[in-house]
C-alpha positions as CSV (number, residue, x, y, z in Angstrom):
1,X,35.4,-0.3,-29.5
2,X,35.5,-4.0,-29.5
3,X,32.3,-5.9,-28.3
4,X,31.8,-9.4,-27.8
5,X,29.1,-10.9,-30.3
6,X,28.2,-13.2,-27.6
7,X,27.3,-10.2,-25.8
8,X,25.3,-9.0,-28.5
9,X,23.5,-12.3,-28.7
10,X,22.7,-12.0,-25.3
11,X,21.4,-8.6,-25.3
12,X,19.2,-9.7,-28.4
13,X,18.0,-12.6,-26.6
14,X,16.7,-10.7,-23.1
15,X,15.4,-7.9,-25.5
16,X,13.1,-11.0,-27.0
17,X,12.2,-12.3,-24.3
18,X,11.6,-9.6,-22.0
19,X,13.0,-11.6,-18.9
20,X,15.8,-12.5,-17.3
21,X,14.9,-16.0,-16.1
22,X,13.7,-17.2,-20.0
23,X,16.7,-15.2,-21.6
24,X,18.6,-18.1,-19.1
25,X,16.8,-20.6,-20.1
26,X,17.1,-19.7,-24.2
27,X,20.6,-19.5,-23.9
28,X,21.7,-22.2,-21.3
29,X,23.4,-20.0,-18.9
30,X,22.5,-19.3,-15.2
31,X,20.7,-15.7,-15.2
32,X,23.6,-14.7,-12.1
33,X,26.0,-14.6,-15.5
34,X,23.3,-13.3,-17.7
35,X,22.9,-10.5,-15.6
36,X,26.6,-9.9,-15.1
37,X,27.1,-10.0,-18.7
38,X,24.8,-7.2,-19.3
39,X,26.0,-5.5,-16.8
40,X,29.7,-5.9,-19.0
41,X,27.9,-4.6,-22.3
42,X,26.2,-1.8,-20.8
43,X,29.5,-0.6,-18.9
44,X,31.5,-1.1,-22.5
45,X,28.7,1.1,-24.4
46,X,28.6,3.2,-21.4
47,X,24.8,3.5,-21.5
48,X,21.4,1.6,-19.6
49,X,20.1,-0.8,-21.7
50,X,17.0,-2.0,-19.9
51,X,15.0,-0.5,-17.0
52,X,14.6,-3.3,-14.8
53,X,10.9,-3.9,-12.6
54,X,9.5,-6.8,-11.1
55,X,7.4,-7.4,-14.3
56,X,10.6,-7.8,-16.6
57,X,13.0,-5.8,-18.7
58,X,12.0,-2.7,-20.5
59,X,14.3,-1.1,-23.1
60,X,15.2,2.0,-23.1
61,X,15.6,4.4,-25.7
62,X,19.7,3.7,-26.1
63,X,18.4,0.0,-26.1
64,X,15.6,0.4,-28.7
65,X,18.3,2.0,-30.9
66,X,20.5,-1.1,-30.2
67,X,18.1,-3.4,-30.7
68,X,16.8,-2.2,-34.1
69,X,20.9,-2.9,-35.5
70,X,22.0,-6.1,-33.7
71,X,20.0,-8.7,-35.5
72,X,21.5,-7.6,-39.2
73,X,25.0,-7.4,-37.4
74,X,24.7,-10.6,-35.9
75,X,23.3,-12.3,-39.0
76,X,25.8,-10.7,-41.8
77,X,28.8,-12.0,-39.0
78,X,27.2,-16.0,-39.0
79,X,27.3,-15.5,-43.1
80,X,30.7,-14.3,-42.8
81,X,31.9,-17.0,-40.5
82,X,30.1,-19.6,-42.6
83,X,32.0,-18.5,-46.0
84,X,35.8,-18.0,-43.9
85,X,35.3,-21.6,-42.9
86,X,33.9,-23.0,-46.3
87,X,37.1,-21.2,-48.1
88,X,39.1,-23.3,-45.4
89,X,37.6,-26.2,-46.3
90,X,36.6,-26.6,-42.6
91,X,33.5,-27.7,-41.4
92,X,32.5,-27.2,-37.4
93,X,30.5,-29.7,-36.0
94,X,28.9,-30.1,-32.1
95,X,27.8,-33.4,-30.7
96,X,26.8,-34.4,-27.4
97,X,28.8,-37.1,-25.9
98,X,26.2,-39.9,-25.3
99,X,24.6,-38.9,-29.1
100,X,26.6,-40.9,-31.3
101,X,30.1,-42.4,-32.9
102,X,31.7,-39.9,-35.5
103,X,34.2,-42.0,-37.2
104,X,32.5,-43.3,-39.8
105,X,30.2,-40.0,-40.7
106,X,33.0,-38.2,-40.6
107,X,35.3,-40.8,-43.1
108,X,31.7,-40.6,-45.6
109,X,31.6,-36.7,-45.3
110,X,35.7,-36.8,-46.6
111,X,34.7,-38.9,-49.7
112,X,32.0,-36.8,-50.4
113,X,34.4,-33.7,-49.9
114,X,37.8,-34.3,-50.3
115,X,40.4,-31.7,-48.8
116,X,37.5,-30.7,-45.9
117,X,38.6,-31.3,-42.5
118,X,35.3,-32.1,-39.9
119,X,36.7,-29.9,-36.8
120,X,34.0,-32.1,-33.8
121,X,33.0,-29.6,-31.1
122,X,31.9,-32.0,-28.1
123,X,29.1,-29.7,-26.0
124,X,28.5,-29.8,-22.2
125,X,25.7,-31.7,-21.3
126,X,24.0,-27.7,-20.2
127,X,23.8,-27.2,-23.7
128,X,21.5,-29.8,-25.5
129,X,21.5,-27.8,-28.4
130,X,25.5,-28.5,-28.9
131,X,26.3,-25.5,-29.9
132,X,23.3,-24.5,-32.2
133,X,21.6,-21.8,-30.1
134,X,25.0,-19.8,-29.8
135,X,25.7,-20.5,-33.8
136,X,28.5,-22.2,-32.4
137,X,28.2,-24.7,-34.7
138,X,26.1,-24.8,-37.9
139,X,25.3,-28.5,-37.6
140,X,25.2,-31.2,-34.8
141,X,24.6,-34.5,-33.4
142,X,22.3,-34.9,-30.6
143,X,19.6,-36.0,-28.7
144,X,15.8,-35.4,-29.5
145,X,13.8,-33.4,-28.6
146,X,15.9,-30.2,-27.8
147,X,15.1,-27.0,-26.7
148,X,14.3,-24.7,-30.1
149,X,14.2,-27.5,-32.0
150,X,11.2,-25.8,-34.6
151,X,14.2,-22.9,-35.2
152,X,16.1,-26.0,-36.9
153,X,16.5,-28.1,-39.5
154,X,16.0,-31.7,-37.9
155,X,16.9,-35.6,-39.4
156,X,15.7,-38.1,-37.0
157,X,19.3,-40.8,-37.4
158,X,17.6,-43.9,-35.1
159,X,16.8,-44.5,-31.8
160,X,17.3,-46.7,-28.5
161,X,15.5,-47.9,-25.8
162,X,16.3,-45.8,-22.4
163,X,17.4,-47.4,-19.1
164,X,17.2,-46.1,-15.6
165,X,21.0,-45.7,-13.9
166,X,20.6,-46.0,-9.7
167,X,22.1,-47.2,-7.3
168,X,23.8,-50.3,-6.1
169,X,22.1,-50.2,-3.3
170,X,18.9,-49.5,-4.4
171,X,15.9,-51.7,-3.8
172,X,15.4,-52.9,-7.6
173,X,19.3,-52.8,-8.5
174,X,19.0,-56.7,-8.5
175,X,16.2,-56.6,-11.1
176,X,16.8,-57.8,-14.6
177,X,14.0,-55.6,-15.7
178,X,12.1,-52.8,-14.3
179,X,8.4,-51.3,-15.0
180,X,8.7,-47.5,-15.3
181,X,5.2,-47.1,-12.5
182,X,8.1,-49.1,-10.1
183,X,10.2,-45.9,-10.1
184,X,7.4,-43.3,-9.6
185,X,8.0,-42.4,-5.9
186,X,12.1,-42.2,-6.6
187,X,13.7,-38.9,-6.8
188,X,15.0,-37.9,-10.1
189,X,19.0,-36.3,-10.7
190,X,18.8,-33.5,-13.7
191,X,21.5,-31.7,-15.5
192,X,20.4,-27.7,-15.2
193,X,19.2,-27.7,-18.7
194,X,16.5,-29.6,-17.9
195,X,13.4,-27.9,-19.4
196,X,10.8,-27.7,-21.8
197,X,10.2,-30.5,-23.6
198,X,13.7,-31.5,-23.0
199,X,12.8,-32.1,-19.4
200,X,9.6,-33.7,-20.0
201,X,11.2,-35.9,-21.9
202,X,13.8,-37.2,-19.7
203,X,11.2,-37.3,-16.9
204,X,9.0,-39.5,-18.9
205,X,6.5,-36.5,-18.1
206,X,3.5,-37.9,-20.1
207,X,4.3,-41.4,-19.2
208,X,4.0,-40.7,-15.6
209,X,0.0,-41.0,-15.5
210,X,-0.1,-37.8,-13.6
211,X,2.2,-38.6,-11.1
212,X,5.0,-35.9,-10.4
213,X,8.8,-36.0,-10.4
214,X,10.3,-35.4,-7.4
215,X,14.1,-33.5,-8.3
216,X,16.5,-35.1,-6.0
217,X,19.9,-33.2,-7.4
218,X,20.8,-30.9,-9.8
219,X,24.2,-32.2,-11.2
220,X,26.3,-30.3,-14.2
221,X,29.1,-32.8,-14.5
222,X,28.8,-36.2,-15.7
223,X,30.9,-37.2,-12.5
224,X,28.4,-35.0,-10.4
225,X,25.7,-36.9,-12.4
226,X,27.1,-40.7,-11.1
227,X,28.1,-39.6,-7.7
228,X,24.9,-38.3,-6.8
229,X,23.0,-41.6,-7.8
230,X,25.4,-43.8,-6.9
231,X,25.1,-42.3,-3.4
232,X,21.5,-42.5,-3.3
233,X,20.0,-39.4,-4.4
234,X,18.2,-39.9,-7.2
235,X,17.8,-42.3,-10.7
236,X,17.2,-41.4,-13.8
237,X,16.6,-42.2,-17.1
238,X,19.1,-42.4,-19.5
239,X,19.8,-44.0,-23.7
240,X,21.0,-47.5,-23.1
241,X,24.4,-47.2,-24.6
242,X,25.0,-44.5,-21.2
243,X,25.7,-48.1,-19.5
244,X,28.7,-48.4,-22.2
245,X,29.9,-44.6,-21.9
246,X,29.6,-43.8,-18.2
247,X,30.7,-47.3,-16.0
248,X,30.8,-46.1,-12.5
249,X,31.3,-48.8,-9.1
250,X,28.2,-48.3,-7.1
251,X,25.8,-47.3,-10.2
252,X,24.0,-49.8,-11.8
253,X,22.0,-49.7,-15.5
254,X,18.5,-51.9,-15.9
255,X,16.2,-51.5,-18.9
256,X,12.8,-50.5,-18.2
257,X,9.7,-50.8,-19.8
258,X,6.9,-48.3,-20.3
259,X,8.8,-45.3,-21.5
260,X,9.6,-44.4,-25.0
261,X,12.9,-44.7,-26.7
262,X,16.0,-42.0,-26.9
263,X,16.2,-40.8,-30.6
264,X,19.3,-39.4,-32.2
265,X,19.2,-36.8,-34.6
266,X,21.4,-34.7,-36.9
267,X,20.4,-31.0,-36.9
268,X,21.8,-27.7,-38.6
269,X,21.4,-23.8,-38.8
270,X,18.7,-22.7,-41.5
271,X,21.2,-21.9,-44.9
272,X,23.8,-23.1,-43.3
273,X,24.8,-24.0,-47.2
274,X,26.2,-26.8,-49.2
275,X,29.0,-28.8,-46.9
276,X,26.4,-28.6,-44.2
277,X,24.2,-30.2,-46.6
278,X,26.6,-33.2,-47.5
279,X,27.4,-33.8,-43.9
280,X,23.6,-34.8,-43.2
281,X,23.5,-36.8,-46.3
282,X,26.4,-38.8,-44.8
283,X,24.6,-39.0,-41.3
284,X,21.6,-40.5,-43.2
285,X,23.5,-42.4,-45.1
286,X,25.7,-44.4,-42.1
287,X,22.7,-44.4,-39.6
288,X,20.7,-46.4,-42.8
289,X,23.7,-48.7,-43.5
290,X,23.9,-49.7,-39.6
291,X,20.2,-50.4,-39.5
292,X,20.4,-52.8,-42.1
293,X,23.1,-54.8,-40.2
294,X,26.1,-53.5,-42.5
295,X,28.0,-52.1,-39.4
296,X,29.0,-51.8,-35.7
297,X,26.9,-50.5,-32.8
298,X,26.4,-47.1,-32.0
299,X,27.5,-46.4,-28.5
């Protein structure tokens, strides 16, 4: 019988956890296809694997015995993946779209290792983690903080100041400049993996003086994203090279002042070994080579 590891990282992840709703959350899926995918392991094992009550998920005796054997299966198959692609010479990297340019970190990491090939992995923006928490990906490019960041290793690259993207039509789209407490009382768009610290950090939660952030659209899609501001749903705050990435008639992008910068950072999977290694050494090395004027913008 053949079985999914994704599966089996599920499975291990709602054992954890104990519930549904923060197994979701963990892994950046809805729990509707959480729940159907468990419902696709147990019918493949052809056993219950949790009694389910309002209070959470229980295992059963079948999922005890389960339980005990995933995590060595799971982690002797990420060493095995980890050493097929090093013999390959091929090194897997995620990034988040608005994180940061490749090209030169990826022409450094060739000079350091000649023959590798960098295969880039670009993440949807439901998975802040781009492509960590699955072990997708043994290192990425991202944005700071993420969800399970502590499980990581984690280089902070540089950072940039963060505008608000609203509409056109909104009352302060004119504005050269906007201070944050001006945007208080305005509904906010969200991606869906919006939470945690990641959330209270793209809601400027401590920089709100107590004053709560009214959710005015849940989009998934960058397009979903710009339609539903520039129709008047929502702002939001957003890393100032977004303005460079995502041009969109009817949206407009205005610095504001009062909330702290975006950072970039440059994480990876704990031993994920040697080429892993080199490729943040290059990260460091660009990042610290365009802060010193040497090179372009990051956008």
């Amino acid at each position: 019988m053949d079985v999914d590891t994704r599966l089996l990282r599920y499975f291990a992840a709602i054992a954890e956890e104990g519930n549904l709703t923060r197994a979701a959350h963990r892994l950046f899926v809805s729990q509707p296809s959480l729940t159907k995918q468990l419902k696709h392991l147990e019918s493949q094992l052809g056993v219950r694997l949790f009694t389910r009550s309002s209070t959470g998920m229980t295992l059963t005796d079948a999922g005890h015995a389960l339980a005990r054997r995933v995590p060595p299966v799971l982690a002797n198959w990420d060493v095995a993946v980890r050493e097929t692609r090093s013999a390959a010479r091929v090194l897997r990297v995620g990034f988040l779209a608005s994180a940061v340019a490749t090209d030169d970190i990826v022409a450094a990491f060739g000079q350091r290792r000649p023959g590798w090939r960098v295969d880039l992995r670009q993440a949807p923006w439901t998975d802040p983690t781009a492509g960590l928490a699955h072990a997708e990906v043994p290192v990425a490019l991202l944005r700071l903080p993420f969800p399970g960041e502590d499980e990581f290793g984690v280089r902070t690259l540089f950072s940039e100041p963060r505008c608000v993207a609203l509409s056109s039509s909104h009352r302060l789209s004119g504005r050269r400049e906007i201070a944050f407490p001006e945007l208080w009382d305005d509904p906010v768009v969200v991606a869906p993996a919006l939470k945690g610290t990641w959330r209270d950090h793209w809601l400027a939660t401590s920089e709100r003086d107590g004053c709560k952030a009214r959710i005015g659209a849940v989009a998934e899609q960058p397009e979903d994203f710009l339609n539903a501001i520039a129709h008047g749903h929502g702002i939001a705050l957003v890393p100032a090279s977004t303005s460079l990435l995502y041009e969109r008639p009817g949206v407009v992008y205005i610095p504001v002042t009062g909330v702290s910068p975006s950072e970039v950072g440059v994480a990876w999977l704990p031993e994920a070994g040697e080429a892993v290694a080199d490729f943040v050494q290059c990260c460091l090395d660009v990042t610290q080579t365009r802060r010193t004027g040497c090179g372009t913008r990051w956008g």
